[in-house]
N, C-alpha and C positions, 0 to 999 in steps of 0.2 A: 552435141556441143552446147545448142544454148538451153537442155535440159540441166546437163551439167553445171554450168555457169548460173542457170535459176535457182537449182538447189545450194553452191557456194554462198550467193550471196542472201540467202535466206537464214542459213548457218551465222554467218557473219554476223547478221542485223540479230538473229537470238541471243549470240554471245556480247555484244553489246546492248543488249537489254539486259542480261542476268548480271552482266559488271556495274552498270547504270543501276539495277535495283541493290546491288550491291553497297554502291556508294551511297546511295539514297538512306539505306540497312546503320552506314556507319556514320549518315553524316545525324540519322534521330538518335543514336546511341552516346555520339556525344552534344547534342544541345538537351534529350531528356535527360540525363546521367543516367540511363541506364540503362543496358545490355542486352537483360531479358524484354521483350515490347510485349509478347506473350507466350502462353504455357507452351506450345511445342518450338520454342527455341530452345529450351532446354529444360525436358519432363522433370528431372531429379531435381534438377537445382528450385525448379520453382515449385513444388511437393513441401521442399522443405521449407521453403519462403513461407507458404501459404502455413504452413505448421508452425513456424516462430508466427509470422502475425497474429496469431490465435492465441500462441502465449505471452505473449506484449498482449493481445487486448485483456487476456484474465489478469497482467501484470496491474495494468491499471484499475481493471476495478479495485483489485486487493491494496494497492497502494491509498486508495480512496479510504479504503476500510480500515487501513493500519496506520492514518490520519489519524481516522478519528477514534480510533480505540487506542493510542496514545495519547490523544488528547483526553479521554476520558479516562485513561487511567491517571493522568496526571491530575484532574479536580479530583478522583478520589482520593488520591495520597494528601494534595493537602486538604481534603475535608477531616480524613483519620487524622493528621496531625492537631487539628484543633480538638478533632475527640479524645486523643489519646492527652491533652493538654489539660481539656475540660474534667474529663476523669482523673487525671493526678489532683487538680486542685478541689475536686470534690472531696479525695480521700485525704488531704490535708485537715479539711475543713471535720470531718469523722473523728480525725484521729484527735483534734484538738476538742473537740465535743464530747469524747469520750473518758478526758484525762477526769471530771467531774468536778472542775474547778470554777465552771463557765455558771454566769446565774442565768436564769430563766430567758431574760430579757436579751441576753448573746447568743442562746440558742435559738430563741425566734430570729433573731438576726440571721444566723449561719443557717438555721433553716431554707428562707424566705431566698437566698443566698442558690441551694442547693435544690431548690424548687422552678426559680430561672435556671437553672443547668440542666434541668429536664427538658425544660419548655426551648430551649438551644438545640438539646439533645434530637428531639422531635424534630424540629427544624431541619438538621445535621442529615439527620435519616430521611429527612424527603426533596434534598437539593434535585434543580434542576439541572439538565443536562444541557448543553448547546445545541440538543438536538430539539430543546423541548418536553422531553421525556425525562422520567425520573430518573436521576445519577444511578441509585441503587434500585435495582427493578425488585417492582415486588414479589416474592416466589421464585420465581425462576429469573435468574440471571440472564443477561441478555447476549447470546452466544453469536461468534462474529468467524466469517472466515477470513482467515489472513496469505493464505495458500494455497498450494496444493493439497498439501498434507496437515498444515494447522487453524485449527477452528477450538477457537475456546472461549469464554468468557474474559474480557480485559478489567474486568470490575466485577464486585460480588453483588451477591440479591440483599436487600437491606436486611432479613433476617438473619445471613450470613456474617454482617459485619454490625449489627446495632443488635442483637439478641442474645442471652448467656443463659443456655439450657432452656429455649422460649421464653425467655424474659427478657423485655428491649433497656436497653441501657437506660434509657428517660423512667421507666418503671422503677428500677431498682434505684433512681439517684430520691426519684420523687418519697418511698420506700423510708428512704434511711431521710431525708425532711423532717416524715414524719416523729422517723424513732428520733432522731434528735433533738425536734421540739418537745417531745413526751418528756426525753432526758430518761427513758426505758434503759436501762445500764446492757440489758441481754437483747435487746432490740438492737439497740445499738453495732454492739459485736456480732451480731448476724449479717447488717446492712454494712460493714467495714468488711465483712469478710465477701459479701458478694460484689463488690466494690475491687476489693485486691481481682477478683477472678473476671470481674468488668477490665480491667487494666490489661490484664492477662493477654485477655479476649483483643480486645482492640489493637494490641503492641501487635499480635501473633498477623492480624487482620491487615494492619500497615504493615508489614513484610513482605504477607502476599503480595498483597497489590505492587508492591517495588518490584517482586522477582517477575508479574505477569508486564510490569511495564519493561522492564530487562529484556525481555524474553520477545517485547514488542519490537521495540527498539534493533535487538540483534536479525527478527527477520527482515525488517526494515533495511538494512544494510546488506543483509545477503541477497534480498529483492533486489536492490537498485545495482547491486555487483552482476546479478544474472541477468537481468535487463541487458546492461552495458554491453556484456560477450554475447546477448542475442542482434542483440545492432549491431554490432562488427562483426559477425556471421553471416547476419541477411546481407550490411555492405559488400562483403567482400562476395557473396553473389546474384547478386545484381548488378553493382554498380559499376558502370565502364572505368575502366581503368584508360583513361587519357592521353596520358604518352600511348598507350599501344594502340590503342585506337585512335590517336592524330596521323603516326605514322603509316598506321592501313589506310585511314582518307589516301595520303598522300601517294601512297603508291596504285592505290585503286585507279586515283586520277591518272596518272601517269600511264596508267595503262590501258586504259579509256581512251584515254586522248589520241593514243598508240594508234587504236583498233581502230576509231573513226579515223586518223589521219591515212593509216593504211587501207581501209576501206575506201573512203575518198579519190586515193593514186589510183586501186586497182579498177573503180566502176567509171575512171575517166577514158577507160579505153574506148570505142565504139564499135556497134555491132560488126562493122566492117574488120576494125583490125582482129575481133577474136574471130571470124571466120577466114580470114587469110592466111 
């Protein structure tokens, strides 16, 4: 009998320990917000936590990175705007040098003219970046990952965007200076026609850079969308859900309180009366 009655109330005091850790279980679930406290509460769900974390952390570096290759595509677009600016009024100033109407002393003018638009040109080709580093790298472009799957240059290498067949734009303005001060009639019409293919070049050059900032821009938006569904994925497991977990406190208690009030009645008895 009071083997029996030892092991009852041994039973008892366990099951109100397991309800007590229980409640203990639901009352950190809801003051942390959340659910999972660690990985064998629940293997799957937190595998997959632990796998969004990873992509939220590469989200942000690549967010970092498509900062600023937006931003750097946007000084180079309006740097090509002032080139492709600078170059129309270079080949104004040709075409008017060419009509052979001009005297001497207007061609030194439009020279001297067309000689600062090299030394602009020059300039144009060696802006800095915000990073420090040259806008237009030199040689090789300066290649950037933006994803998973996209890694490209946001800006071209200066010989890509200032050079026409390895001739930099500042060479061929400086070029035709010269043939204009000569007043060379076939000099001339050689430095207009590499001029026209300067224009060419630079128009084609600011396109690109529009379509790579487009193209920035559009992962930018599909990043911060997949972002968004990876936090209301990892939320939705982990995070306690509150109504359902206020009402398990509450019932938990209830049922606690049960167990010790009933435990209480039945260990008020004395040895005497359970051996009678």
């Amino acid at each position: 009998m009071i083997s029996a009655t030892n092991n009852r109330i041994t039973q008892d005091i366990q099951r109100q320990s397991a309800l007590a850790s229980a409640l203990a279980r639901t009352q950190v679930e809801i003051s942390s917000g959340k659910r999972i406290q660690q990985a064998s509460d629940d293997p799957v769900a937190s595998a997959r936590i632990a796998a969004i974390r990873q992509s939220q952390s590469n989200h942000a570096a690549w967010q970092t990175n498509l900062q600023l290759g937006i931003s750097l595509s946007d000084q180079a677009d309006g740097v090509m705007k002032t080139v492709t600016d600078r170059m129309a009024h270079a080949r104004e100033l040709m075409v008017a040098g060419a009509s052979g109407t001009l005297s001497a002393s207007d061609r030194t003018t439009m020279a001297t003219e067309l000689r600062s638009l090299a030394a602009e040109m020059d300039s144009l080709a060696n802006t800095q970046a915000s990073t420090g580093n040259p806008l237009f790298a030199d040689g090789q472009a300066l290649k950037m990952r933006f994803s998973g799957s996209d890694v490209f240059e946001p800006v071209p290498s200066r010989q890509d965007a200032f050079e026409v067949n390895g001739v930099s734009l500042s060479a061929i303005l400086s070029t035709a200076a010269d043939a204009l001060q000569a007043g060379n009639a076939a000099q001339i019409g050689t430095s207009l026609s590499s001029l026209e293919a300067g224009i060419v070049k630079t128009a084609d050059v600011a396109a690109d850079i529009g379509v790579r900032g487009n193209r920035l821009a559009n992962i930018r938006d599909r990043e911060i969308d997949h972002d968004i569904n990876l936090t209301a994925e990892k939320s939705g497991l982990e995070d306690t859900d509150m109504n359902e977990a206020i009402a398990r406190l509450n019932q938990q208690n209830l049922t606690l309180d049960a167990a010790r009030a009933a435990f209480a009645r039945i260990n008020r008895q004395t040895l005497f009366d359970l051996l009678s």
